[in-house]
Backbone as JSON, one array per atom type, in Angstrom:
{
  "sequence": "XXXXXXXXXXXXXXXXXXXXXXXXXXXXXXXXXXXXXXXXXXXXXXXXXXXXXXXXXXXXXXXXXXXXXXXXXXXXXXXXXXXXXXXXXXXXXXXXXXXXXXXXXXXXXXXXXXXXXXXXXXXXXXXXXXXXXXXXXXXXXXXXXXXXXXXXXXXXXXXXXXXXXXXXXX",
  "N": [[90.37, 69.56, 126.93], [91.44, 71.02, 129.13], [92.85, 72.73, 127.24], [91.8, 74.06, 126.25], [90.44, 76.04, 127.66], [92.29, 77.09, 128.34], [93.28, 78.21, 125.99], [90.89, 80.2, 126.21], [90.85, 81.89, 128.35], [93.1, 82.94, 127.31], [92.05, 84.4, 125.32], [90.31, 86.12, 126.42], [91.9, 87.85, 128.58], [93.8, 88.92, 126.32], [91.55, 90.32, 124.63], [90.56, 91.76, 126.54], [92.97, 93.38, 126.66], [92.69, 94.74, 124.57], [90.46, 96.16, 124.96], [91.32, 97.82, 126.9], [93.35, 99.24, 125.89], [92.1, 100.66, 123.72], [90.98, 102.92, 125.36], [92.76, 104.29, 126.3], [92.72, 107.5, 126.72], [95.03, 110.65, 125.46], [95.88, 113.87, 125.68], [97.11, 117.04, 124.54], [98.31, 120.09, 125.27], [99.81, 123.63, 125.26], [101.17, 125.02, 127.87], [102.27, 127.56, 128.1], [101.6, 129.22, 125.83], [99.27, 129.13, 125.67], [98.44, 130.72, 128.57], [99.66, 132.95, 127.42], [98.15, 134.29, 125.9], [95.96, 134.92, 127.02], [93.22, 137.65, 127.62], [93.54, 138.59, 130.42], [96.44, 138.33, 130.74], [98.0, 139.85, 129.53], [97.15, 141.85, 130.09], [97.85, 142.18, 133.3], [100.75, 141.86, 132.56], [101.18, 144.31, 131.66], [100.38, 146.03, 133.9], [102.41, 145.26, 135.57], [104.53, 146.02, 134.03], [104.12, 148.73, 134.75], [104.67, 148.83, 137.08], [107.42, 148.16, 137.63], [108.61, 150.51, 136.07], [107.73, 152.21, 137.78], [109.68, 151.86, 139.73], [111.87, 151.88, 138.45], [112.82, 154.53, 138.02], [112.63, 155.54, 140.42], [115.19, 154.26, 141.47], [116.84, 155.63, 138.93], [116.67, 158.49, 140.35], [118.27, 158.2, 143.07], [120.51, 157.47, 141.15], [120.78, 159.36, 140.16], [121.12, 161.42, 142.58], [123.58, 160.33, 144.15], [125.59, 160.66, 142.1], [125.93, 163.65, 142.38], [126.52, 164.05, 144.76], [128.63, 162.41, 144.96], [130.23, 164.21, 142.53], [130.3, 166.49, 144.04], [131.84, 165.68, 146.44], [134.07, 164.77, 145.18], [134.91, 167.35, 143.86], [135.36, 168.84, 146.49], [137.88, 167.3, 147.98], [139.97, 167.68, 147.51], [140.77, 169.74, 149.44], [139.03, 169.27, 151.8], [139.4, 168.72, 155.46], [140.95, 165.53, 156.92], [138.98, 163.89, 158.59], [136.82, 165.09, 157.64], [136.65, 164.21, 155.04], [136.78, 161.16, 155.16], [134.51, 161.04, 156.25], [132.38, 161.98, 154.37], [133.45, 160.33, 152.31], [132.45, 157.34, 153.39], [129.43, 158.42, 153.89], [128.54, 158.1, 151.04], [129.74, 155.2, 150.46], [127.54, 154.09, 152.11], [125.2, 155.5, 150.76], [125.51, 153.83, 148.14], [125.24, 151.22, 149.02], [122.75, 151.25, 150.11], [121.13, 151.46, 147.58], [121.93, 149.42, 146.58], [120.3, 147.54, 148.02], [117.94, 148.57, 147.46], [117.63, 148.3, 144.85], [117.77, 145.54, 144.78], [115.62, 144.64, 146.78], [113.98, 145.76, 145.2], [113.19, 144.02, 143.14], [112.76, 141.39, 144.12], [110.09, 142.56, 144.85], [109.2, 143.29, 142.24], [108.87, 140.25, 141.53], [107.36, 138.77, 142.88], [105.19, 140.54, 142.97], [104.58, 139.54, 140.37], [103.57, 136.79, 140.56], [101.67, 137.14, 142.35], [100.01, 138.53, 140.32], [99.85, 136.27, 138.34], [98.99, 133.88, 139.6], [95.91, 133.49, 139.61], [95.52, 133.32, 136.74], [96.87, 131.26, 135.99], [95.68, 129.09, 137.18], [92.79, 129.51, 136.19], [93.7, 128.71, 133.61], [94.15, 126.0, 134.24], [91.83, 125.11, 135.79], [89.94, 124.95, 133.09], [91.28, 123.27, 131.37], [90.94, 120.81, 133.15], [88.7, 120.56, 132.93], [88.67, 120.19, 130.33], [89.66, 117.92, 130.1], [88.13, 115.88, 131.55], [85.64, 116.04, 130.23], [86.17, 115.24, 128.09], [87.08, 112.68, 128.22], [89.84, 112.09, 128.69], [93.26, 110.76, 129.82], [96.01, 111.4, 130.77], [97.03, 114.87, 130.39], [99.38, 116.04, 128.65], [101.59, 119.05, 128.93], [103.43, 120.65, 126.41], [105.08, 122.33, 126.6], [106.9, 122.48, 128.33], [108.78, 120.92, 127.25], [109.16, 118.47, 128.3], [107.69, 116.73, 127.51], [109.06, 113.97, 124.98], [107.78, 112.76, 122.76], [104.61, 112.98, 121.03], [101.73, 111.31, 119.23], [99.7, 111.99, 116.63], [97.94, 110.95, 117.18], [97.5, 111.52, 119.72], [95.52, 114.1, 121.54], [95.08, 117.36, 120.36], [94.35, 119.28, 122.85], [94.07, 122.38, 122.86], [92.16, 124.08, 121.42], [89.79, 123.63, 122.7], [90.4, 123.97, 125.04], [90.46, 126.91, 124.98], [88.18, 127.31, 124.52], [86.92, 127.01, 126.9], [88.02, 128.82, 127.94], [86.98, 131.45, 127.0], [88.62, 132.72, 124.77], [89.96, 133.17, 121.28]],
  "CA": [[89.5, 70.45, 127.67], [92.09, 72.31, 129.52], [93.26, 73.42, 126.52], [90.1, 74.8, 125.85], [90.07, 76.76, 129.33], [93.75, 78.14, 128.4], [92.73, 79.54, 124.87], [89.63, 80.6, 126.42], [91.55, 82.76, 128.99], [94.04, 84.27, 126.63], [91.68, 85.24, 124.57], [90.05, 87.08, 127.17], [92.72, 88.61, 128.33], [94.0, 89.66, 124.65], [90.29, 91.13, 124.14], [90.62, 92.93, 127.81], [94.18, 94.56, 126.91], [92.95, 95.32, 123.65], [89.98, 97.26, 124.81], [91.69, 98.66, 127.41], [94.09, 100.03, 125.61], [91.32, 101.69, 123.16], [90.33, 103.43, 125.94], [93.53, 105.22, 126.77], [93.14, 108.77, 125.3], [96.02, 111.42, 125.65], [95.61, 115.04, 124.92], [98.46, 117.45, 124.82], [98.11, 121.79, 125.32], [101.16, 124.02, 125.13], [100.27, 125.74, 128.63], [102.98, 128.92, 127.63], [100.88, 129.92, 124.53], [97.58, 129.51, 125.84], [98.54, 131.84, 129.27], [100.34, 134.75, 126.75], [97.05, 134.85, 124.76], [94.84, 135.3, 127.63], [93.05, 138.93, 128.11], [94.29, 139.02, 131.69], [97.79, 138.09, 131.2], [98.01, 141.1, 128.91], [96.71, 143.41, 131.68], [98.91, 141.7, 133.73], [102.17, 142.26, 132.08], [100.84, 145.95, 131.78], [100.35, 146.41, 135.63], [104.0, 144.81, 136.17], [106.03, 147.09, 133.82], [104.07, 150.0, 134.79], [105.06, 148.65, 138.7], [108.67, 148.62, 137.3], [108.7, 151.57, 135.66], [108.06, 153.39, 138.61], [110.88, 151.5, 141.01], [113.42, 151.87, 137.89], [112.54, 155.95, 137.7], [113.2, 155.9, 141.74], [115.99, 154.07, 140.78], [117.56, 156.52, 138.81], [116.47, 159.24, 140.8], [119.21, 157.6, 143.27], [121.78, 157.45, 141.32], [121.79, 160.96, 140.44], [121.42, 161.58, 143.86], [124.3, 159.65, 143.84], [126.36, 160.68, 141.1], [125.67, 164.52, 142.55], [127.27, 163.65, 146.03], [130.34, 162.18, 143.79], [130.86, 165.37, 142.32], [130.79, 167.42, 145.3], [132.9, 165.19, 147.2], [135.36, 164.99, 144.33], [135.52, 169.14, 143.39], [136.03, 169.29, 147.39], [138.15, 166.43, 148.26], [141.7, 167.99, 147.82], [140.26, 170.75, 150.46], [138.51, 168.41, 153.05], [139.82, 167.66, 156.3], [140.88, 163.98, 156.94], [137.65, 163.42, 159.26], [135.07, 165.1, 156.82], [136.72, 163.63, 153.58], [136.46, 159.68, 155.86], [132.92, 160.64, 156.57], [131.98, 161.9, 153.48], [133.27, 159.05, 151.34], [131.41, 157.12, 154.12], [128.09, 158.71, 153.17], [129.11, 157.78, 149.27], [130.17, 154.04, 150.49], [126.66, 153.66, 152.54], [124.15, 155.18, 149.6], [125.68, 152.65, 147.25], [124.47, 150.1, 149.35], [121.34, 151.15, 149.89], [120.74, 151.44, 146.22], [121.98, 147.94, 146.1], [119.73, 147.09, 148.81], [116.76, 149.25, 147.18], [117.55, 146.88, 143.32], [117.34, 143.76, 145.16], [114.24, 144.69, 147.22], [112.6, 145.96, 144.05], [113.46, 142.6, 142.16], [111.9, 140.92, 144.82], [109.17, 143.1, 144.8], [108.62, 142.91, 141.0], [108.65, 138.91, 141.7], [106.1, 138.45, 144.09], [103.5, 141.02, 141.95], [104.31, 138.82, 138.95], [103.74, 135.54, 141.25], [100.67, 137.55, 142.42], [99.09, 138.5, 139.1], [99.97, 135.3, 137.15], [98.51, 132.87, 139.89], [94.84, 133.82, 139.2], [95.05, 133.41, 135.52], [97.54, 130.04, 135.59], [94.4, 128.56, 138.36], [92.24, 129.37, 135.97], [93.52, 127.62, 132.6], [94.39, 124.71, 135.07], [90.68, 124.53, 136.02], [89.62, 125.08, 131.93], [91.85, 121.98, 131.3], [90.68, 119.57, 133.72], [87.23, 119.93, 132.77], [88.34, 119.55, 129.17], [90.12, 116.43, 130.16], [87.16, 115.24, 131.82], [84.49, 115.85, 129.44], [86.96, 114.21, 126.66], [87.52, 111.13, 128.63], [91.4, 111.81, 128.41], [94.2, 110.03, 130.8], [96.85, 112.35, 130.34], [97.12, 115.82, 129.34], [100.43, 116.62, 128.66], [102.01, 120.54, 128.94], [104.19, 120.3, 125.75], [105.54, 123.89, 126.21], [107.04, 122.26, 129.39], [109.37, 120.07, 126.88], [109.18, 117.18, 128.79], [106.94, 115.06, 126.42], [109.54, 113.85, 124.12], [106.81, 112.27, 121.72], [102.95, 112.81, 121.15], [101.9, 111.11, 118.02], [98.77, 112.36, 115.71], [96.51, 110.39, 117.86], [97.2, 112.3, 121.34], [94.64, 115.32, 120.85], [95.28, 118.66, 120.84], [93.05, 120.51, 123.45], [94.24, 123.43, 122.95], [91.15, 124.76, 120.62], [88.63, 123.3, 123.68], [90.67, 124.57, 126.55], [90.58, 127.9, 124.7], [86.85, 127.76, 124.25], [86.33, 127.13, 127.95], [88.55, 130.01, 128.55], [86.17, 132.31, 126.04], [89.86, 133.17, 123.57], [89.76, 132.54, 119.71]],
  "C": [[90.33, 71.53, 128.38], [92.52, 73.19, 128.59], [92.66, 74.4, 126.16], [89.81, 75.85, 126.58], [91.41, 77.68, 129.13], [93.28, 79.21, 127.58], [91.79, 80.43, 125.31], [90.51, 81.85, 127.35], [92.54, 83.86, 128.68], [93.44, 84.91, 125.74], [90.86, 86.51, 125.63], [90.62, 88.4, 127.52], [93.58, 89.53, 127.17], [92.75, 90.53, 124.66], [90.43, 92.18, 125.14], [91.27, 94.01, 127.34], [93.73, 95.48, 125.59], [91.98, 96.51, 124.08], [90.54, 97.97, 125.72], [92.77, 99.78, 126.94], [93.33, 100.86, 124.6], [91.12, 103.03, 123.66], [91.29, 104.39, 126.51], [93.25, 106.12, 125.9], [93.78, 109.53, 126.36], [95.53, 112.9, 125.07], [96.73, 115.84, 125.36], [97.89, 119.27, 124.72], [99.87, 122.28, 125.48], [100.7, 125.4, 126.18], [100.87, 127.46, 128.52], [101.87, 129.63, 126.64], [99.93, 129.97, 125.27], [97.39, 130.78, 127.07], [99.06, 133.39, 128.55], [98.96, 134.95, 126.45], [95.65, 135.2, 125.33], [94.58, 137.15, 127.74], [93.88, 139.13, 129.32], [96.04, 139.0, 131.8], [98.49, 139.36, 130.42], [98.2, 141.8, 129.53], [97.63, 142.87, 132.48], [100.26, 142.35, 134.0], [101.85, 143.8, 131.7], [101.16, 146.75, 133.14], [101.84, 145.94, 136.04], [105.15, 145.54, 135.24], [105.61, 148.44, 133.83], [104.64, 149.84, 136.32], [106.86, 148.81, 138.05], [109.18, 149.4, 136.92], [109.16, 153.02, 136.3], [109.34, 152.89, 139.98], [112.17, 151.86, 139.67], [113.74, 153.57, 137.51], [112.74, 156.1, 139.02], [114.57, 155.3, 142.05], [117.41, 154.84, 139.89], [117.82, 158.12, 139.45], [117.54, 159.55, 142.29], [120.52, 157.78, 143.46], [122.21, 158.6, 140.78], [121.85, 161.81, 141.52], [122.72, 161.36, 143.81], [125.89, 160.35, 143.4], [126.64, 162.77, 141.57], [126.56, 164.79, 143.81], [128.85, 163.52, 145.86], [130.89, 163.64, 143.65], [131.16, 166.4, 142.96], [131.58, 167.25, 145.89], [134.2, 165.58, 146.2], [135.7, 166.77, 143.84], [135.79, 169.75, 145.14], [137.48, 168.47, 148.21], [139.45, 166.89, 148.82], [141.51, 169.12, 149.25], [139.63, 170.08, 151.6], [139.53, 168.33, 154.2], [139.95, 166.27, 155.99], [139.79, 163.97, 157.36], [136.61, 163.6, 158.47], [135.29, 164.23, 155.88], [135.72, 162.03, 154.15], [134.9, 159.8, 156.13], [132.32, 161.19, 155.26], [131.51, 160.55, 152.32], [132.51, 157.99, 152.28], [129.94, 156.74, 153.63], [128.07, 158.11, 151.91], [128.71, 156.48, 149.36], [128.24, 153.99, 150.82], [125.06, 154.16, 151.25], [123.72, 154.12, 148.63], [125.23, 151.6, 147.68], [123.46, 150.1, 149.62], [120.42, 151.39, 148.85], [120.75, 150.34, 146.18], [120.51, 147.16, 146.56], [117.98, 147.1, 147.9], [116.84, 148.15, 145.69], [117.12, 145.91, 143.92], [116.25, 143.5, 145.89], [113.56, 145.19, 145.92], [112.26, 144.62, 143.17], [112.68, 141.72, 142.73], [110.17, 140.73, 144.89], [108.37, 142.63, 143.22], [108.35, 141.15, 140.9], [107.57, 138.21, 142.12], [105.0, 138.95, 143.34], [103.4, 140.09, 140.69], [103.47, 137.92, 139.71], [101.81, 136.05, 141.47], [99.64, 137.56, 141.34], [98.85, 137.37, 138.21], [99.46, 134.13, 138.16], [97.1, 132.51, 139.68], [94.87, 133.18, 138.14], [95.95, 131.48, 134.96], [96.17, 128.48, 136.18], [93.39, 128.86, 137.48], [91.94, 128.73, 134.21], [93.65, 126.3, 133.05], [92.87, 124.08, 135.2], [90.3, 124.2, 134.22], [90.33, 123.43, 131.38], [91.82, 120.73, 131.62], [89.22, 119.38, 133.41], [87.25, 119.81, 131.28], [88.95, 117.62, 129.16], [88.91, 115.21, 130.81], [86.1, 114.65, 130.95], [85.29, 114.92, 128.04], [87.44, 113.02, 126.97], [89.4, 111.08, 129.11], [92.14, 111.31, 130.16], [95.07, 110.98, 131.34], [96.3, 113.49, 129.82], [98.28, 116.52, 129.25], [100.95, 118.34, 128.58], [103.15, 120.37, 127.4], [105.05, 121.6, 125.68], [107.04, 123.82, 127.41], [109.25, 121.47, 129.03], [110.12, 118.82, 127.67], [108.74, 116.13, 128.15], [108.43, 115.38, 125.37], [108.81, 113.42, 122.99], [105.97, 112.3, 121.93], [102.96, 112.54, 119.64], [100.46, 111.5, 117.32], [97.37, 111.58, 116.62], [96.26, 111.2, 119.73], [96.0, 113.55, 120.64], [95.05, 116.58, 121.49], [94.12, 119.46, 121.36], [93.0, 121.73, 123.45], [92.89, 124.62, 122.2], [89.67, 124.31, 121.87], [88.94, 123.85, 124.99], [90.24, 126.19, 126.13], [89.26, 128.54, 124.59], [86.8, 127.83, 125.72], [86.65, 128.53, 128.45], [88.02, 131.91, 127.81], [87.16, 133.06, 125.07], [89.12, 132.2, 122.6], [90.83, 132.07, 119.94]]
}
């Protein structure tokens, strides 16, 4: 009789793990591809190298400032006083750094508008994704673009054709 009460228990358990493990489903998206192929990320990357465009055209504007200063200094240099030459090159020394200054605030700048434009559109395949993971039952949905999954095998599902519908892309 106990014996009876053991089998009886492992089979249970066996039947439990088995359906529970039916019931795991996995689905995998490649979240890189699906954000390039959005309308907005398009426009996007439009609005951020026309924003660069115009800091790398003030930019050069700069350094022929710049490069203009150079040549004056240098076709007067041998003729300078000590005091003007020292404050000249001066002036020279302190543009250069506020060019530097002006690159590394634009870099910044171009950082933050990316950060800006691409949080919208990352927030909104994120939402597109969780309600395909919902409506598909899934456990998991792996990023595979992320290359962190080392293995998904023919049975994980690719949402990528359901996230893409929510998100109205072919």
């Amino acid at each position: 009789m106990k014996f009876l009460k053991v089998l009886v228990v492992i089979a249970a358990v066996a039947f439990a793990g088995k359906v529970q493990a039916q019931d795991l489903k996995f689905g995998h998206v490649n979240i890189q591809q699906m954000v390039s192929e959005l309308p907005e990320k398009i426009s996007a990357d439009a609005e951020l190298q026309a924003e660069a465009q115009k800091l790398q055209e003030q930019l050069q504007v700069m350094e022929q400032d710049l490069g203009t200063k150079y040549n004056t200094y240098m076709a007067q240099r041998d003729t300078l006083p000590d005091l003007i030459r020292a404050t000249k090159e001066k002036e020279i020394q302190d543009y250069q750094q506020r060019m530097q200054q002006y690159s590394q605030m634009a870099q910044q700048s171009l950082g933050q508008k990316e950060q800006q434009l691409l949080q919208p559109i990352i927030m909104k395949v994120q939402k597109a994704i969780d309600e395909v993971g919902q409506e598909q039952g899934l456990i998991y949905i792996f990023d595979i673009s992320t290359q962190v999954v080392v293995y998904h095998s023919d049975k994980s599902m690719d949402c990528a054709p359901l996230v893409k519908a929510k998100l109205g892309v072919q």
